[in-house]
C-alpha positions in Angstrom: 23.9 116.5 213.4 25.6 119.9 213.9 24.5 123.0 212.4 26.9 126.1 213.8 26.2 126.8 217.5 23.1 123.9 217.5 23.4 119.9 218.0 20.5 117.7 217.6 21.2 114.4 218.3 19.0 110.8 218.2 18.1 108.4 220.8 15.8 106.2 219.1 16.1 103.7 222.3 15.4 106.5 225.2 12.2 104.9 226.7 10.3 108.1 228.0 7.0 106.9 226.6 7.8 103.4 226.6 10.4 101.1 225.5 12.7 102.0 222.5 10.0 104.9 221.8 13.0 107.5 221.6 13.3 111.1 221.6 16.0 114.0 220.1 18.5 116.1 222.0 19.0 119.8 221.2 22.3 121.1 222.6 23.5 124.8 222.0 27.2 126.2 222.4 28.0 129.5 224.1 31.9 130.1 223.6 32.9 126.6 224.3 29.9 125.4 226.8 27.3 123.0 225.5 24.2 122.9 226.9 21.0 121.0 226.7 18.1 123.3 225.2 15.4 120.9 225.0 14.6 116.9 224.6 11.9 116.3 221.8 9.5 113.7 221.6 6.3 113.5 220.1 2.4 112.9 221.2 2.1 109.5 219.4 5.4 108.0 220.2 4.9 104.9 221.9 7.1 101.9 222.1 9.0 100.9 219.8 8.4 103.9 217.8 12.1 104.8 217.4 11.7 108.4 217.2 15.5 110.1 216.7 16.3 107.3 214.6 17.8 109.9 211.6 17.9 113.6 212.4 19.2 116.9 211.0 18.8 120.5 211.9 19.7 123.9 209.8 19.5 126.9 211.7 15.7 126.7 213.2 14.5 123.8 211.8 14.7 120.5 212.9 13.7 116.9 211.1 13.3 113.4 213.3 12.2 110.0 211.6 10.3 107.5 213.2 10.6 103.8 212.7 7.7 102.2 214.0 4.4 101.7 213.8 3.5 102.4 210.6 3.0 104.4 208.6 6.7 105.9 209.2 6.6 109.5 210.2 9.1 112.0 209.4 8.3 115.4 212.2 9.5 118.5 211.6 10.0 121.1 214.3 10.8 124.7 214.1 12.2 127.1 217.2 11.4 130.3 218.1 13.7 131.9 220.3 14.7 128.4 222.7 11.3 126.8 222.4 10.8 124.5 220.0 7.5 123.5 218.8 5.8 120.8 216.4 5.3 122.1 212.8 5.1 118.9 210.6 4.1 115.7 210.5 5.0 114.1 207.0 4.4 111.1 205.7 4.6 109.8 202.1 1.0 109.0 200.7 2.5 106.1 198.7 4.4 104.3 201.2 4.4 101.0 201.8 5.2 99.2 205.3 8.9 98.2 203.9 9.8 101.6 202.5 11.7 102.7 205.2 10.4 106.4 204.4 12.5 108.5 206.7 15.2 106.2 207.0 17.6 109.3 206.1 16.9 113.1 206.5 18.5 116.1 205.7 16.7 119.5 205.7 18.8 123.1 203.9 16.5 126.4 204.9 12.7 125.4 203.8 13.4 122.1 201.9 13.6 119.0 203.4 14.8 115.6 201.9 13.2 112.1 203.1 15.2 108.7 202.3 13.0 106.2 201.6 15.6 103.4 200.8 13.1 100.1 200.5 11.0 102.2 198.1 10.2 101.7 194.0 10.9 97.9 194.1 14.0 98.2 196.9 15.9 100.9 194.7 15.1 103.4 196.8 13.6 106.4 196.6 13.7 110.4 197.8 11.0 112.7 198.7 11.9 116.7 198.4 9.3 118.7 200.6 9.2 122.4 200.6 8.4 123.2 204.3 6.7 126.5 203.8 3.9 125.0 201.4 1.5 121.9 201.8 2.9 118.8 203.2 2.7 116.8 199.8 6.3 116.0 198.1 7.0 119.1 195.7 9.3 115.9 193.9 10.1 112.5 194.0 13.6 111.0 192.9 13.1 107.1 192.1 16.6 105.8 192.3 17.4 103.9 189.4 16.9 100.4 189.9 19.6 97.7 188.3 16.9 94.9 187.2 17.4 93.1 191.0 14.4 93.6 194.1 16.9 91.9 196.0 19.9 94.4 197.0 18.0 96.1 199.4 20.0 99.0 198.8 21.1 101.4 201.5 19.9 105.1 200.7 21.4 108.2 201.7 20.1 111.6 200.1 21.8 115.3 201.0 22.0 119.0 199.4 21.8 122.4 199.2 19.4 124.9 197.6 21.7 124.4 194.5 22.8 120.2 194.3 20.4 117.4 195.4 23.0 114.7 195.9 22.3 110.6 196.4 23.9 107.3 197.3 23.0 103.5 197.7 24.9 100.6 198.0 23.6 97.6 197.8 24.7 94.1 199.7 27.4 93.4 197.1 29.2 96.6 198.3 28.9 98.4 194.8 27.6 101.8 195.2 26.4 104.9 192.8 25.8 108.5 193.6 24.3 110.6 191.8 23.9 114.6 192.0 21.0 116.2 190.7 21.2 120.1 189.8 18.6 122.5 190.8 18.2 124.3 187.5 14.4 125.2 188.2 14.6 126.2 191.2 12.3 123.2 192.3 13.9 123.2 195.4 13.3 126.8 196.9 
């Protein structure tokens, strides 16, 4: 993911703190150098956690899924000058083991969206957190399921502070996106 002058990049299979537990790359540009700024992991990884498995960054803030072991964890990290430091650790209260919550990210400024694409009967669904609140979901957008648990769709969610836009296909290749508008400003 590439935000300006700032990379962040997953390896879910890096086996720092043991095997597959993962970690995420941070690499800044300086006229045409890249360089690495820092490699995050987290206390609880351990193997087969997967951390780095989905990852985006927007200007000082970074979000890194987990895969394993459950509950899924989505972290969110924030840097302050080139440090970068632990701020959140979310989860989604309703999750079950086959969600897949975090199986997509994308954060804009202080929101942050959470793919959960096994969730609400494996149509998928996306958690909206406002990072500079409480850690609960300020909304939930149950994709809308087509009468079948057994698509398993695919779920990808992105935005800006103005359009929250979706996507899912499912294992028939047919596919539906849909954009949501931010007309109360539940996103900022």
């Amino acid at each position: 993911m590439l935000d300006f002058d700032t990379a962040l990049i997953g390896a879910p299979d890096d086996d720092d703190k043991g095997y597959r537990s993962g970690s995420a790359y941070v690499f800044t540009r300086s006229g045409t150098a890249w360089t690495q700024q820092a490699k995050l992991t987290t206390s609880d990884s351990v193997e087969g956690s997967l951390f780095g498995v989905s990852v985006s960054v927007d200007g000082d803030t970074a979000i890194i899924s987990s895969r394993s072991p459950y509950p899924f964890y989505t972290y969110v990290f924030t840097r302050t000058g080139g440090t970068w430091w632990l701020q959140l650790k979310l989860s989604a209260s309703d999750a079950d083991w086959s969600d897949f919550f975090g199986y997509s990210v994308s954060v804009d400024g202080d929101t942050a969206l959470i793919g959960a694409y096994n969730d609400n009967n494996h149509a998928g669904s996306v958690y909206i957190y406002s990072l500079v609140d409480d850690i609960a979901p300020v909304i939930i957008i149950n994709t809308p399921a087509n009468g079948s648990t057994t698509n398993d769709p695919e779920l990808n969610a992105t935005f800006n502070s103005e359009i929250v836009a979706y996507a899912w296909y499912n294992v028939n290749n047919t596919g539906n996106s849909t954009p949501v508008q931010n007309t109360n400003n539940l996103l900022l």
